[in-house]
PDB file with SEQRES, HELIX, SHEET and CRYST1 records, atoms N, CA, C and O in Angstrom:
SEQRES   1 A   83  UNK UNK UNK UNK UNK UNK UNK UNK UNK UNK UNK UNK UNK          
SEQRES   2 A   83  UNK UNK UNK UNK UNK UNK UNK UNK UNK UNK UNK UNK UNK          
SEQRES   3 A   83  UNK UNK UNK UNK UNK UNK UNK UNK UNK UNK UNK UNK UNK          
SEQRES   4 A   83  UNK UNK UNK UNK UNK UNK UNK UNK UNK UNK UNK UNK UNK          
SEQRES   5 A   83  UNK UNK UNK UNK UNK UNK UNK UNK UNK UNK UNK UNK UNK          
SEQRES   6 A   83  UNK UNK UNK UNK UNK UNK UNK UNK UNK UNK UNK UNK UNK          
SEQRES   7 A   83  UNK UNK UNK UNK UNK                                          
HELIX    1 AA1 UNK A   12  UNK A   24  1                                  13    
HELIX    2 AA2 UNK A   29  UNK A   60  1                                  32    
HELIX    3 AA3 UNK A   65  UNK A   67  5                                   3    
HELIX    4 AA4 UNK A   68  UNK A   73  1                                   6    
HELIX    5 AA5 UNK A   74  UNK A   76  5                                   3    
HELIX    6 AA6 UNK A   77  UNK A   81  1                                   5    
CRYST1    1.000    1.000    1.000  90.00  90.00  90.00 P 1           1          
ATOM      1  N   UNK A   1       0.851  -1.178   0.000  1.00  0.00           N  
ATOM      2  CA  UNK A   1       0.000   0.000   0.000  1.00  0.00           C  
ATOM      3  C   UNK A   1       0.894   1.238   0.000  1.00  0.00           C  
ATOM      4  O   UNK A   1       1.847   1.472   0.743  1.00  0.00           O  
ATOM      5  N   UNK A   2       0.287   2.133  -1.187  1.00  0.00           N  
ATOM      6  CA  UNK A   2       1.465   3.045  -1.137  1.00  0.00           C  
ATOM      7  C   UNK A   2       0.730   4.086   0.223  1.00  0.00           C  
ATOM      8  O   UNK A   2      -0.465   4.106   0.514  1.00  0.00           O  
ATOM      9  N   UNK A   3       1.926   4.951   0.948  1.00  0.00           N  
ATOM     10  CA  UNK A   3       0.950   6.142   1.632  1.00  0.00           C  
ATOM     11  C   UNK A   3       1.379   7.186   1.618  1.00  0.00           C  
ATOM     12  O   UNK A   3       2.380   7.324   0.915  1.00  0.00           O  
ATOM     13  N   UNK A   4       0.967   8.154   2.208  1.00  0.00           N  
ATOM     14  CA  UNK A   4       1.143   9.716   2.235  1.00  0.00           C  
ATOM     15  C   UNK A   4       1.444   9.981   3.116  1.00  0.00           C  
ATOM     16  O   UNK A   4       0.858   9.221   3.887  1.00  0.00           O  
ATOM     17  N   UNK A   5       2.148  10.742   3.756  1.00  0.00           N  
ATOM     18  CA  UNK A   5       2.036  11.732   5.362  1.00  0.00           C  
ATOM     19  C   UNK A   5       1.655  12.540   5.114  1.00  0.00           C  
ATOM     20  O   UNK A   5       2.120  13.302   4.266  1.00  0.00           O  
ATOM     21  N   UNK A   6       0.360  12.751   5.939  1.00  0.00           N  
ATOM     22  CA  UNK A   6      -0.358  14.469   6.082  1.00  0.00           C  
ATOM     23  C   UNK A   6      -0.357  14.944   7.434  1.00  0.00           C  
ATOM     24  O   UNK A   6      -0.201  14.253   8.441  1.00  0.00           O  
ATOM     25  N   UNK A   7      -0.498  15.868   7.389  1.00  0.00           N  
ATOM     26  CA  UNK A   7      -0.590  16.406   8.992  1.00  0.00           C  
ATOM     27  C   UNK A   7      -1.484  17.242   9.245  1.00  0.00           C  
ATOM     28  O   UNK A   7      -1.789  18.319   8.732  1.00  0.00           O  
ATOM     29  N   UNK A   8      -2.130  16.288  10.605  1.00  0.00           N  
ATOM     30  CA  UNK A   8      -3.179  17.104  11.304  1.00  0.00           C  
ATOM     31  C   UNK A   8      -3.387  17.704  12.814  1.00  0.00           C  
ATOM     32  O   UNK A   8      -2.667  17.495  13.790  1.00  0.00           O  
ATOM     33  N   UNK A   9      -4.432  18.413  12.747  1.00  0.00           N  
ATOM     34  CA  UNK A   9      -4.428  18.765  14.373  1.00  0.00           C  
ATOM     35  C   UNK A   9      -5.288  18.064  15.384  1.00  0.00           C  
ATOM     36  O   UNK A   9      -6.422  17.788  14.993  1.00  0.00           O  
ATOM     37  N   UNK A  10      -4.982  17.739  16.550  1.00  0.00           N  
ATOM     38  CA  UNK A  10      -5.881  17.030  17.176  1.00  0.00           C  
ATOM     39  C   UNK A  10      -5.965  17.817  18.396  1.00  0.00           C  
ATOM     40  O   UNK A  10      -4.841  18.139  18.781  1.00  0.00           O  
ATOM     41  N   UNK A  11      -7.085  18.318  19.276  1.00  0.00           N  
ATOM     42  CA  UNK A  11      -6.875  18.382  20.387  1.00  0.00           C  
ATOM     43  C   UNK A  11      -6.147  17.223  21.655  1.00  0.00           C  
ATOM     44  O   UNK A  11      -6.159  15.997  21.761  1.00  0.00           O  
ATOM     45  N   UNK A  12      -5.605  18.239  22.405  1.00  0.00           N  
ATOM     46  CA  UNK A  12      -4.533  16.824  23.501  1.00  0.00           C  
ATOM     47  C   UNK A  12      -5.220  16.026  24.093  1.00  0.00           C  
ATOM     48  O   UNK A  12      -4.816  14.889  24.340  1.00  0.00           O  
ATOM     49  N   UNK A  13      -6.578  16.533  24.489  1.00  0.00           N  
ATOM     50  CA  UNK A  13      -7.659  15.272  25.227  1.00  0.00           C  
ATOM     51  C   UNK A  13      -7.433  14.295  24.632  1.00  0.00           C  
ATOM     52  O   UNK A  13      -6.706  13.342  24.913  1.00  0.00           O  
ATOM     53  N   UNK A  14      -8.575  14.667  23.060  1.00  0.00           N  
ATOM     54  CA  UNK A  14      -8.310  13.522  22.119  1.00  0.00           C  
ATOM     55  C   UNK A  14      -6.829  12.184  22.108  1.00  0.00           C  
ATOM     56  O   UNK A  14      -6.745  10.988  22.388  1.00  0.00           O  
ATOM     57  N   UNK A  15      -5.904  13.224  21.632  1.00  0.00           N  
ATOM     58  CA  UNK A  15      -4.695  12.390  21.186  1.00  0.00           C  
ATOM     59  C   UNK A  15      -4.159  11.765  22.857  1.00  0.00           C  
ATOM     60  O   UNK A  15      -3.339  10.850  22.786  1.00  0.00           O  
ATOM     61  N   UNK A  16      -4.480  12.105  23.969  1.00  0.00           N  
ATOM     62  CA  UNK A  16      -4.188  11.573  24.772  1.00  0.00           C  
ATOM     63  C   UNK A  16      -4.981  10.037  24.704  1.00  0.00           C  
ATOM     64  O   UNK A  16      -4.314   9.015  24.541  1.00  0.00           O  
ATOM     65  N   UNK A  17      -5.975  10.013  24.800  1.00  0.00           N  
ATOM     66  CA  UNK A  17      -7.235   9.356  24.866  1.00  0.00           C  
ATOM     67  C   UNK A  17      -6.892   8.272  23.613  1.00  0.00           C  
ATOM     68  O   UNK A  17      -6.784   7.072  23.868  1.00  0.00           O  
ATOM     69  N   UNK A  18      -6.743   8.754  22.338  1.00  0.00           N  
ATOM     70  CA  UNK A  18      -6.246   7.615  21.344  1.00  0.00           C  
ATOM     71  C   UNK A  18      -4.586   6.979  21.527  1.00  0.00           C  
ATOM     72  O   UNK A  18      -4.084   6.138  20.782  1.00  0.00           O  
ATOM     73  N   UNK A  19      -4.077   7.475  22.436  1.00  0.00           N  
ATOM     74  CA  UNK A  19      -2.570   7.373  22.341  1.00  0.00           C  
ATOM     75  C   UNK A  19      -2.888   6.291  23.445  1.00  0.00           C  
ATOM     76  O   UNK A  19      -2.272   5.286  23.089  1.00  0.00           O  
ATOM     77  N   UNK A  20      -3.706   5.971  24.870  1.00  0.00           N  
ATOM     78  CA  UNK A  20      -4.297   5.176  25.771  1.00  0.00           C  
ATOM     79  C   UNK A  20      -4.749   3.984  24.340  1.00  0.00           C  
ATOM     80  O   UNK A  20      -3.920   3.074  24.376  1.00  0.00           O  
ATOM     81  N   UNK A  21      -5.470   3.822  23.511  1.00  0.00           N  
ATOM     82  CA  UNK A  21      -6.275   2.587  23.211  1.00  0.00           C  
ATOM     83  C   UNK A  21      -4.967   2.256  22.430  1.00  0.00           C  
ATOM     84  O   UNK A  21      -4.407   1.170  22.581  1.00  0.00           O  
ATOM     85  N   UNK A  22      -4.517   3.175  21.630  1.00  0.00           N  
ATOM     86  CA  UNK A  22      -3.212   2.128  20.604  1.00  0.00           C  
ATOM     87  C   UNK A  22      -2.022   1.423  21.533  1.00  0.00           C  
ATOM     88  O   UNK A  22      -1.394   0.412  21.221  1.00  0.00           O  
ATOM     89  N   UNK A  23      -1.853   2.272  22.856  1.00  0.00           N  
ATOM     90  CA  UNK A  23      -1.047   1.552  23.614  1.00  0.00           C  
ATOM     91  C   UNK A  23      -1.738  -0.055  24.233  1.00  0.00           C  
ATOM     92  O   UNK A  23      -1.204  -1.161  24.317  1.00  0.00           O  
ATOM     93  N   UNK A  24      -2.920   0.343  24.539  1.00  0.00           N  
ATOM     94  CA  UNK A  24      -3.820  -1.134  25.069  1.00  0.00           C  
ATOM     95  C   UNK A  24      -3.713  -1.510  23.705  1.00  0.00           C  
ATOM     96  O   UNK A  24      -3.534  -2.630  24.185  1.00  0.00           O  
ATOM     97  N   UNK A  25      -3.664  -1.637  22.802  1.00  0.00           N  
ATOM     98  CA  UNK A  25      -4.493  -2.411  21.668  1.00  0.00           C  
ATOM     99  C   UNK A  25      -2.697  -2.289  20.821  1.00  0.00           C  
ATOM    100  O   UNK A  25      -2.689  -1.589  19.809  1.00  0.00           O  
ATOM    101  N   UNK A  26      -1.310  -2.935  21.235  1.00  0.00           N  
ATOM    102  CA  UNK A  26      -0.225  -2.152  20.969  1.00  0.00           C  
ATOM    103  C   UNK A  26      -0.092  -2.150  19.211  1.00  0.00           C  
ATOM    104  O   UNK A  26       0.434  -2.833  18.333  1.00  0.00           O  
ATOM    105  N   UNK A  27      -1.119  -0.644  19.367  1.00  0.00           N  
ATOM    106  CA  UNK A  27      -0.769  -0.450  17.852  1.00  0.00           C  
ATOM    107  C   UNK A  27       0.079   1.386  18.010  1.00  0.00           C  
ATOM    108  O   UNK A  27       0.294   1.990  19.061  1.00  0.00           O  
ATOM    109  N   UNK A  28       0.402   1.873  16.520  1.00  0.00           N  
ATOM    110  CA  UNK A  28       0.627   2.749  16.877  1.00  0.00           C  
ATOM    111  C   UNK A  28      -0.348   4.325  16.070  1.00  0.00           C  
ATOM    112  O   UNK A  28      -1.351   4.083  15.398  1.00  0.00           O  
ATOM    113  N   UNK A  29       0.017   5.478  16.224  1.00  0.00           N  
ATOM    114  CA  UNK A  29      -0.680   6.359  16.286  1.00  0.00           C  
ATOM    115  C   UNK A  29      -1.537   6.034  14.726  1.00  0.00           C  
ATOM    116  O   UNK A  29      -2.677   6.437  14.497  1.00  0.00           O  
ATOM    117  N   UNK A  30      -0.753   5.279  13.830  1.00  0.00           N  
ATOM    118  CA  UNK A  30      -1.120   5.893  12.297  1.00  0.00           C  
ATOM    119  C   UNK A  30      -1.921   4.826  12.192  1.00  0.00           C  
ATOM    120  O   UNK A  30      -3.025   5.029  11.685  1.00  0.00           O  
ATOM    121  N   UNK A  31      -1.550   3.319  12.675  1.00  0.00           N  
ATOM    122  CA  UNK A  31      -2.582   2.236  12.444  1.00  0.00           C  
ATOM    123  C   UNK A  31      -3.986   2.942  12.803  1.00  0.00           C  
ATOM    124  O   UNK A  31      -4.906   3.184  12.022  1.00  0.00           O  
ATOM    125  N   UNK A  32      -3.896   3.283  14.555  1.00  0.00           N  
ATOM    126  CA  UNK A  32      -5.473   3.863  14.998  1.00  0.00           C  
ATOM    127  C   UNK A  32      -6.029   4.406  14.099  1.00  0.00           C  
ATOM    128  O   UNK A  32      -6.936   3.855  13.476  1.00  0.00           O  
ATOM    129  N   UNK A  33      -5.662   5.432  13.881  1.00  0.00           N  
ATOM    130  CA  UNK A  33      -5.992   7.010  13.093  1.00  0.00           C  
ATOM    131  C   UNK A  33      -6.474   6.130  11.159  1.00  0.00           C  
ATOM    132  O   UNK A  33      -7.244   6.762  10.436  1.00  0.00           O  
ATOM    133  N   UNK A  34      -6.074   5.184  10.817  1.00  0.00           N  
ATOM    134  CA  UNK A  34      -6.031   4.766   9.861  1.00  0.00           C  
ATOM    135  C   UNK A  34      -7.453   3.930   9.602  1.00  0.00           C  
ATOM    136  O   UNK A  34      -8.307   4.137   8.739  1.00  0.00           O  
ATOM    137  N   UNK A  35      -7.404   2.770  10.799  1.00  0.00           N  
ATOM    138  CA  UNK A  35      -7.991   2.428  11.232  1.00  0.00           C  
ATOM    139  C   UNK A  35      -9.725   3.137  11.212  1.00  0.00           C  
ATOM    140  O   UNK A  35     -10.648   2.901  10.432  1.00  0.00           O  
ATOM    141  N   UNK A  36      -9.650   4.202  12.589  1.00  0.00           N  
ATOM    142  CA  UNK A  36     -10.449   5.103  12.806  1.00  0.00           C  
ATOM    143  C   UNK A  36     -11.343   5.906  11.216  1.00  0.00           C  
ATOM    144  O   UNK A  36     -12.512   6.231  11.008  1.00  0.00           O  
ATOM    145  N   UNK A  37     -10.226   5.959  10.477  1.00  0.00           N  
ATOM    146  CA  UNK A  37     -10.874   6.696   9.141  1.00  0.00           C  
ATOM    147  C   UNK A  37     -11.713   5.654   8.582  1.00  0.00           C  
ATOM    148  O   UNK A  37     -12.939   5.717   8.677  1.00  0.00           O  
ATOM    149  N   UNK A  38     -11.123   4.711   8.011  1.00  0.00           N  
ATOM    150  CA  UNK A  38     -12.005   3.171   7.449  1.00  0.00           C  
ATOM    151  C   UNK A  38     -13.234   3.136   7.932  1.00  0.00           C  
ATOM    152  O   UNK A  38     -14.167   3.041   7.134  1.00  0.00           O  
ATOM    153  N   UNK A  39     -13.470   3.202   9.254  1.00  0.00           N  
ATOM    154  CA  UNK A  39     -14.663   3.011  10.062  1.00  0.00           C  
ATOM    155  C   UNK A  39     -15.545   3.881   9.718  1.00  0.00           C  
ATOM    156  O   UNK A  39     -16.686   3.542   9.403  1.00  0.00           O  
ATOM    157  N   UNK A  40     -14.992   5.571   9.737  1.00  0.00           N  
ATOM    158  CA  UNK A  40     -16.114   6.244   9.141  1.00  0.00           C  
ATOM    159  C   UNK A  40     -16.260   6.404   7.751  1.00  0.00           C  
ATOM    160  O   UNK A  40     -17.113   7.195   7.350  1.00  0.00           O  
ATOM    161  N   UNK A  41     -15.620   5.830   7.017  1.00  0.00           N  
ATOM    162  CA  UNK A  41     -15.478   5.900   5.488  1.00  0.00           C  
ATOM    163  C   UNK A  41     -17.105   4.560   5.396  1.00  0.00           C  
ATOM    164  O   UNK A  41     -18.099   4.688   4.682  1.00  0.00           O  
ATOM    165  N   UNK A  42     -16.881   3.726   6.116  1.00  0.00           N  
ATOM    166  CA  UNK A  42     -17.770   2.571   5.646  1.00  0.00           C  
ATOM    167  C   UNK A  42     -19.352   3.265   6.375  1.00  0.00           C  
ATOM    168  O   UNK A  42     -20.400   3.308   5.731  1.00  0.00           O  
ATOM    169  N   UNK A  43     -19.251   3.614   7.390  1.00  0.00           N  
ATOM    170  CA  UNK A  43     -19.882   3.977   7.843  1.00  0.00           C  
ATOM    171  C   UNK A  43     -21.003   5.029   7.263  1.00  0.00           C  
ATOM    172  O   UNK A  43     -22.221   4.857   7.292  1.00  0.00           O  
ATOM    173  N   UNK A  44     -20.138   6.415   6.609  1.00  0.00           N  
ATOM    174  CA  UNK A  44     -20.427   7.301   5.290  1.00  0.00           C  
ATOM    175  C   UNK A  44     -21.199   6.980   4.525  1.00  0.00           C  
ATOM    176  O   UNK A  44     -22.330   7.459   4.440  1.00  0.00           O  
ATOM    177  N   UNK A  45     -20.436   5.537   3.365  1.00  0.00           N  
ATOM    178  CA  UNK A  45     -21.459   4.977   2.880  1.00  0.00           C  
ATOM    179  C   UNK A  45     -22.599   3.992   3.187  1.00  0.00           C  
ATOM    180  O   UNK A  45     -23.471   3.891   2.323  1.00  0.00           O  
ATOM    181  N   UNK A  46     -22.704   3.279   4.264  1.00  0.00           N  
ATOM    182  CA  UNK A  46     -23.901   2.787   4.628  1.00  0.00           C  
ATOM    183  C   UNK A  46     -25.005   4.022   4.786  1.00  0.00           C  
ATOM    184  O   UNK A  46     -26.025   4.031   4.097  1.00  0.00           O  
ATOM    185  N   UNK A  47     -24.703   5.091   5.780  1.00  0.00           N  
ATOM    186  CA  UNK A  47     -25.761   6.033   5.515  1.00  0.00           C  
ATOM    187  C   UNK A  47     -26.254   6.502   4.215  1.00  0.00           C  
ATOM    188  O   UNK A  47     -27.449   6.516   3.922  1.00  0.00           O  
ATOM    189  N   UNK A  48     -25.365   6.862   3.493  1.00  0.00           N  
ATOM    190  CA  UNK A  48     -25.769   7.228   1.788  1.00  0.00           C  
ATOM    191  C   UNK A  48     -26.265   5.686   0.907  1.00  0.00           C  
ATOM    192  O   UNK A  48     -26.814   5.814  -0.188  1.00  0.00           O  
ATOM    193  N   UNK A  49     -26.089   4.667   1.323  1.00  0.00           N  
ATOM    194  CA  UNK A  49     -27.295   3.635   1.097  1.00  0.00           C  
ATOM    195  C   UNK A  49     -28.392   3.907   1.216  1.00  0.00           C  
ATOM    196  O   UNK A  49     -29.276   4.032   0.367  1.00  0.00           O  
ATOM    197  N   UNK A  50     -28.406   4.033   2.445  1.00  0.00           N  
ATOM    198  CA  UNK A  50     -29.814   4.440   3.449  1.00  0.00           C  
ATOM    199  C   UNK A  50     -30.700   5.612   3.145  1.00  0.00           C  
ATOM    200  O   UNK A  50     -31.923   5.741   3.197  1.00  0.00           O  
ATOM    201  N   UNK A  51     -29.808   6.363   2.839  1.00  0.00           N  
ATOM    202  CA  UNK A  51     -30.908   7.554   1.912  1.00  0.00           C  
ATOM    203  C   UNK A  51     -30.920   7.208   0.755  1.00  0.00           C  
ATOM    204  O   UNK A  51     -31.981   6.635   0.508  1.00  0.00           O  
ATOM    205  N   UNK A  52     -30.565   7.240   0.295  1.00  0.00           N  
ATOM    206  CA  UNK A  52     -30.571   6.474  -1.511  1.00  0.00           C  
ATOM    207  C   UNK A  52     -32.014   5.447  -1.379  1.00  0.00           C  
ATOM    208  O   UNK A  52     -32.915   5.606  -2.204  1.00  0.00           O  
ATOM    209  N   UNK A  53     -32.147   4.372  -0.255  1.00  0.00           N  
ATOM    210  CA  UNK A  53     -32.728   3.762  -0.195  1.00  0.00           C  
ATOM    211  C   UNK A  53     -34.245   4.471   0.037  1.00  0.00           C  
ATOM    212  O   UNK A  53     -35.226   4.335  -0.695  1.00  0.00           O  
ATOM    213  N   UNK A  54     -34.114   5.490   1.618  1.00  0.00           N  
ATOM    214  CA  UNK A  54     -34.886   6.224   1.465  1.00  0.00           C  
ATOM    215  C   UNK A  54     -36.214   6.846   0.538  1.00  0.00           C  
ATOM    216  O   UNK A  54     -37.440   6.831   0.427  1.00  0.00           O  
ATOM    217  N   UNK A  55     -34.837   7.443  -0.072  1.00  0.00           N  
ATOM    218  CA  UNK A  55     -35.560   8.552  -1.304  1.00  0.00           C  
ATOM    219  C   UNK A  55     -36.017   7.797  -2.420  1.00  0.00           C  
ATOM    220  O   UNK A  55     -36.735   8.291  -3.289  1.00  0.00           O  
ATOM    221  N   UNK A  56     -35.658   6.708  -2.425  1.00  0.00           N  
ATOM    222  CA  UNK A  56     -36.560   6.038  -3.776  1.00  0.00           C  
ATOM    223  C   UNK A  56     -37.674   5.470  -3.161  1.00  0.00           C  
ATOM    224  O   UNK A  56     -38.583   5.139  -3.922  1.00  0.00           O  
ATOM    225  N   UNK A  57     -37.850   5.245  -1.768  1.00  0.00           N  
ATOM    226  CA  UNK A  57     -38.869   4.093  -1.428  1.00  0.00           C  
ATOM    227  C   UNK A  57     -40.100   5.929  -1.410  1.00  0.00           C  
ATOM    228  O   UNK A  57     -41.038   6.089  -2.191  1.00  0.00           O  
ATOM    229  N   UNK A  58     -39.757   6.767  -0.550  1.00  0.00           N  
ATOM    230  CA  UNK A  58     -40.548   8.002  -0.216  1.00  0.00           C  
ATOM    231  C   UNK A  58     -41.204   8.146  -1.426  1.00  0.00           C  
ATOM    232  O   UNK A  58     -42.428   8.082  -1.533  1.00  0.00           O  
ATOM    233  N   UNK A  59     -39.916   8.466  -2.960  1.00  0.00           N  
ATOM    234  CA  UNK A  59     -40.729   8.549  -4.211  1.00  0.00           C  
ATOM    235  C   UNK A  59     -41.877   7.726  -4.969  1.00  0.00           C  
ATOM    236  O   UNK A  59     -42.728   8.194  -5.726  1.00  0.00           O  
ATOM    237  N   UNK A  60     -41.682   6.251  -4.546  1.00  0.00           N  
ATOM    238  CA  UNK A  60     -42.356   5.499  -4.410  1.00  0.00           C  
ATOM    239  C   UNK A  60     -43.754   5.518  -3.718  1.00  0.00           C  
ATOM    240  O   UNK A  60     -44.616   5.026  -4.447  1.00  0.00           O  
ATOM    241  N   UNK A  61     -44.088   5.834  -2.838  1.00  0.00           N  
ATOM    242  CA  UNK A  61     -44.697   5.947  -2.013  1.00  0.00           C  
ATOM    243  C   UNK A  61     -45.302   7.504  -2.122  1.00  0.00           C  
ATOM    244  O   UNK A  61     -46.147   7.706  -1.250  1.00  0.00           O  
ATOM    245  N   UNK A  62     -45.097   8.463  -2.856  1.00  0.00           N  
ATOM    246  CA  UNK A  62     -45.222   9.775  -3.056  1.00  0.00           C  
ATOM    247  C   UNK A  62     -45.116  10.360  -1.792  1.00  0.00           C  
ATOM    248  O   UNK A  62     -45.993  11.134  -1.406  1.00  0.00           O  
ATOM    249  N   UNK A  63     -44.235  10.108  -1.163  1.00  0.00           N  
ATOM    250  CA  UNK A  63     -43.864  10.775   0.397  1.00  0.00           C  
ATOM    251  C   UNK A  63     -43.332  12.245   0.089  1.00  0.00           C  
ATOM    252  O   UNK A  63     -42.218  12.165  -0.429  1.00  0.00           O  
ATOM    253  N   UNK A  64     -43.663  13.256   0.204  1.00  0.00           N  
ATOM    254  CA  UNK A  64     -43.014  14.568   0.339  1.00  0.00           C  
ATOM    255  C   UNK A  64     -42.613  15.002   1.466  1.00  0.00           C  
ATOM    256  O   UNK A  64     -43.284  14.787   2.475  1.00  0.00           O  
ATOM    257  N   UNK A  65     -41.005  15.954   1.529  1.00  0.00           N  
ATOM    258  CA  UNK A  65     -40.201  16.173   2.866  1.00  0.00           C  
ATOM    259  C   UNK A  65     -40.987  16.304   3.393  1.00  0.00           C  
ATOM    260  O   UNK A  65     -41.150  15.312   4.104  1.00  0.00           O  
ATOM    261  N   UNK A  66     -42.261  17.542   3.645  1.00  0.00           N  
ATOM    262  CA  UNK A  66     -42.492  17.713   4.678  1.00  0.00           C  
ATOM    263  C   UNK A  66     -43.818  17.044   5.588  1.00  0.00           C  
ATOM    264  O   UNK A  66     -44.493  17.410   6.550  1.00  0.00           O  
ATOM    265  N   UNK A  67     -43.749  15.579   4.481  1.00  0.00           N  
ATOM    266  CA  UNK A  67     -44.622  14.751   5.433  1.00  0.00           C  
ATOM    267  C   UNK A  67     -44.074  13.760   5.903  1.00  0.00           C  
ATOM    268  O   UNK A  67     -44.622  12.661   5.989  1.00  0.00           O  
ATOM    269  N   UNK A  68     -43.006  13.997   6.243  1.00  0.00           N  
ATOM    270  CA  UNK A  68     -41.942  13.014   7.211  1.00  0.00           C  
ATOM    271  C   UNK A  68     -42.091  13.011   8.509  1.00  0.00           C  
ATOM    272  O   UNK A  68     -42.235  12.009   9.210  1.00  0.00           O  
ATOM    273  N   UNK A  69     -42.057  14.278   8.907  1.00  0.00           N  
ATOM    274  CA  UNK A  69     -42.641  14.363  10.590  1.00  0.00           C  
ATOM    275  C   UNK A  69     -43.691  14.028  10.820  1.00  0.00           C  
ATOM    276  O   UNK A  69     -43.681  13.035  11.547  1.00  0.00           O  
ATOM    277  N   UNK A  70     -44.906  14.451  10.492  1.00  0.00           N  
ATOM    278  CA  UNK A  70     -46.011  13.371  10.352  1.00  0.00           C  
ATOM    279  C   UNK A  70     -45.968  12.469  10.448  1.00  0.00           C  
ATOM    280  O   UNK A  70     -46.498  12.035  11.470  1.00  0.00           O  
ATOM    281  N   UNK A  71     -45.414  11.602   9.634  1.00  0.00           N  
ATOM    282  CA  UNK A  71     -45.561  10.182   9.211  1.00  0.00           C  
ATOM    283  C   UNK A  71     -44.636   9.606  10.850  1.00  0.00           C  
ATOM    284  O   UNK A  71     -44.833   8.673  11.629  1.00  0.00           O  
ATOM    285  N   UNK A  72     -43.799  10.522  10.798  1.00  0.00           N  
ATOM    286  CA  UNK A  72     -42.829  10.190  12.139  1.00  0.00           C  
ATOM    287  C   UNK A  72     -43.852   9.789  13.356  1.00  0.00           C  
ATOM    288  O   UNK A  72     -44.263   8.736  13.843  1.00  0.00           O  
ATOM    289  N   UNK A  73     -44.015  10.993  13.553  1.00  0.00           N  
ATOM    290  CA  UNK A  73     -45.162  11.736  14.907  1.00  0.00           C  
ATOM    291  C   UNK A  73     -45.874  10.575  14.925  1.00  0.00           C  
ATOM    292  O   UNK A  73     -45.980   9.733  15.817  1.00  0.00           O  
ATOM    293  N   UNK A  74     -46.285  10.622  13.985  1.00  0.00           N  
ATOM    294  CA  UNK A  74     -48.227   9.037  14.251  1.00  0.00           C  
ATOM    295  C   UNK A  74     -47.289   8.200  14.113  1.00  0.00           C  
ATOM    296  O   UNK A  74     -46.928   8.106  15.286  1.00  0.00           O  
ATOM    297  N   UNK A  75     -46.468   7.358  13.398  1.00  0.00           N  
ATOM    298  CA  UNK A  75     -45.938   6.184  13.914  1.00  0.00           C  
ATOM    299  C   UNK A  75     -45.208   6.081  15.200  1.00  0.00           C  
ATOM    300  O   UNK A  75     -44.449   5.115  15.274  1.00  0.00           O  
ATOM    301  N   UNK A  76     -45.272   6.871  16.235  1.00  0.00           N  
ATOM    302  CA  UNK A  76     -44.767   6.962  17.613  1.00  0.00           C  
ATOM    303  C   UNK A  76     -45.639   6.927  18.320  1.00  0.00           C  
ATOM    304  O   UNK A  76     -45.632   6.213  19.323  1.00  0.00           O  
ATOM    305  N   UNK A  77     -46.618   7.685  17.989  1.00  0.00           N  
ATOM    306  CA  UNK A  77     -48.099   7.766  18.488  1.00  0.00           C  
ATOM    307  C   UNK A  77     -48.589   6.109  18.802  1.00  0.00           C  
ATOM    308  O   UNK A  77     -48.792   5.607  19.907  1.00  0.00           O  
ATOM    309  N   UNK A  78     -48.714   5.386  17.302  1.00  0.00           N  
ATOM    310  CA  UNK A  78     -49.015   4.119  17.247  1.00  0.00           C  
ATOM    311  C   UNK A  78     -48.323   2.906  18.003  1.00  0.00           C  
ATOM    312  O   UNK A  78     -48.900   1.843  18.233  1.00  0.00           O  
ATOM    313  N   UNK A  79     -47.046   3.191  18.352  1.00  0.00           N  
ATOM    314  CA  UNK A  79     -46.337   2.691  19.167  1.00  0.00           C  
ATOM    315  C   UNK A  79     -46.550   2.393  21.061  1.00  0.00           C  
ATOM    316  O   UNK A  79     -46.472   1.483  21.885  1.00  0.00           O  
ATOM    317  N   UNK A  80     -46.894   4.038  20.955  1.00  0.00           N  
ATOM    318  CA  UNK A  80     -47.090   4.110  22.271  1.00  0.00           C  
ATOM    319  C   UNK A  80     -48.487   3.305  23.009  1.00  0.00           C  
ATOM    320  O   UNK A  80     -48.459   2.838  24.148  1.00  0.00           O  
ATOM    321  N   UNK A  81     -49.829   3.260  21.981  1.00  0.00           N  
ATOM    322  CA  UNK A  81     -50.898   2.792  22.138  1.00  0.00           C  
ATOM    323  C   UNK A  81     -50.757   1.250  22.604  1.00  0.00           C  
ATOM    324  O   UNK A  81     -51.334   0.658  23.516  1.00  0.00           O  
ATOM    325  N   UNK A  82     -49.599   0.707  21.478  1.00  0.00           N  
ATOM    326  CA  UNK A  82     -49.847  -0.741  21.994  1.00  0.00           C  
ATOM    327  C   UNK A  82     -48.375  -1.185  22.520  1.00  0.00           C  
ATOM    328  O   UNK A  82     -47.984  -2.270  22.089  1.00  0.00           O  
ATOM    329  N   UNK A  83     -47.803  -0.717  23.103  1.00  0.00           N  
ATOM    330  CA  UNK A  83     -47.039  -0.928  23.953  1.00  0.00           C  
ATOM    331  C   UNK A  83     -47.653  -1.450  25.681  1.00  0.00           C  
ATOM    332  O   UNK A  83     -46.844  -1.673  26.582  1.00  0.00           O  
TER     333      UNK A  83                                                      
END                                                                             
């Protein structure tokens, strides 16, 4: 794998706090941080599934934005009844 060095800023909490798990976990700063990105990279796209998925089922369904809360609201409503 080819890589890059970039440089960033972290607050010291933070980098204290990740510098604690790579030492438990004995990796080092760039694995975590590397690591850490992957996670929200996959993560990124599962949500943009999820709307993708969304917005075709809503179009489907002729759902318009602003009958989302609605649709929200009473299906909580309905919840609560038979709970």
């Amino acid at each position: 794998m080819e890589t890059t060095i970039i440089n960033i800023s972290i607050g010291k909490k933070l980098l204290k706090e990740a510098d604690a798990i790579a030492k438990r976990e004995s990796r080092n700063r760039s694995e975590l941080f590397r690591e850490a990105l992957r996670g929200y990279l996959i993560r990124q796209n599962e949500l943009g599934v999820m709307f993708s998925y969304g917005k075709s089922q809503a179009k489907k369904l002729k759902i318009k934005q602003n009958d989302v809360n609605r649709l929200i609201k009473e299906t909580r409503d309905e919840n609560k009844g038979g709970a």
